[in-house]
Structures are given as C-alpha cells and as structure tokens.
N, C-alpha and C positions, 0 to 999 in steps of 0.2 A: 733969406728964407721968407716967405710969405707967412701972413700972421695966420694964424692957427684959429679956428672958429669953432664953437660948440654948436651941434646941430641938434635943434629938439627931436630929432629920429632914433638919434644916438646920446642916451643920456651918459653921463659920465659915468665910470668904472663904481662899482662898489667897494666897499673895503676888501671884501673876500676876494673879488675880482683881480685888486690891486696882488694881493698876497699869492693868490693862481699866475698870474702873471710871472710874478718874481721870482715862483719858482719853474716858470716853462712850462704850463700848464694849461692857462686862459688858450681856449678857444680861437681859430683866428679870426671870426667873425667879429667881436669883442677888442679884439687885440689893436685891430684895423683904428680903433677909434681913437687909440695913441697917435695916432700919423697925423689927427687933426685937431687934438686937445694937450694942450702946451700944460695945462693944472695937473689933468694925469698922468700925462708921461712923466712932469716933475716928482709926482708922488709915486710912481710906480718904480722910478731910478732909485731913490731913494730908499723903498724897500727893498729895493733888491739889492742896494749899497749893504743895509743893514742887515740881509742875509748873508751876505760873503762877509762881514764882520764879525757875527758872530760865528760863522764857520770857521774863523781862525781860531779863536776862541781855545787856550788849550782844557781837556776833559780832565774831570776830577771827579773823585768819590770819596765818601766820607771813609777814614780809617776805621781798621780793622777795629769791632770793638763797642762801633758808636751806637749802635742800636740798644744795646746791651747797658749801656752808658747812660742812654735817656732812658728808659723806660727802668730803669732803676730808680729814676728819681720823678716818676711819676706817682702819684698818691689820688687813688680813685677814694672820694669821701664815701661815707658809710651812713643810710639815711638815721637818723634819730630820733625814738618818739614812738607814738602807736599809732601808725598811719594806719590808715584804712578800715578802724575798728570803731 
C-alpha cells in the first residue's frame, strides 16, 4: 500500500468529526480524507472500536429505592446569624 500523505487542502479530522464518523455520520466529502491520512483513520478505527465496546456493555440501573436512599442523607445547612441586617 502506498504511504498515506496529509494534504494541507484537507486538514485532518476533528475530534467531533472523528466521533460523526464512528458513528456513520461524517459527510463523505470529509470521510474521503481517511483514504489518505493513516493518523486519522487510526484514530477513527479506534473510536469506532471503542463504540462497539461499549455497546456491549451490559445496561444497569440503580435499585429500586436509591433515590430515596440518597437524598435521605442529604443535609442542606441552614445559614446562621443575621445576614443581611
């Protein structure tokens, strides 16, 4: 494979870009410039590795209860003093 060149026409992906990508989103204008930048398409695979990772990911939610649980032991203080006088 022929070495891959950054072209200053085409600057490299941005982070957001990366992340549009990842998920089949980026533009193909943009997209195009994986074909010739070996740093972004490394960092784009990679995203996109770490989105089907965490897609496996199995879902959770707190138990019945928890809200209830914390905010019982929350203590809003009480100002002290003669403010404002």
């Amino acid at each position: 494979m022929p070495p891959m060149i950054e072209h200053s026409h085409n600057p490299h992906l941005t982070p957001d870009e990366v992340e549009l990508w990842a998920q089949g989103l980026l533009g193909a204008a943009r997209t195009m410039h994986l074909a010739d930048c070996r740093a972004c398409l490394d960092t784009a695979e990679r995203e996109r590795k770490l989105f089907r990772d965490l897609a496996q990911l199995p879902s959770f939610g707190p138990e019945f209860g928890f809200m209830e649980r914390v905010m019982a032991r929350v203590r809003i203080p009480t100002p002290s003093g003669n403010f404002g006088q």
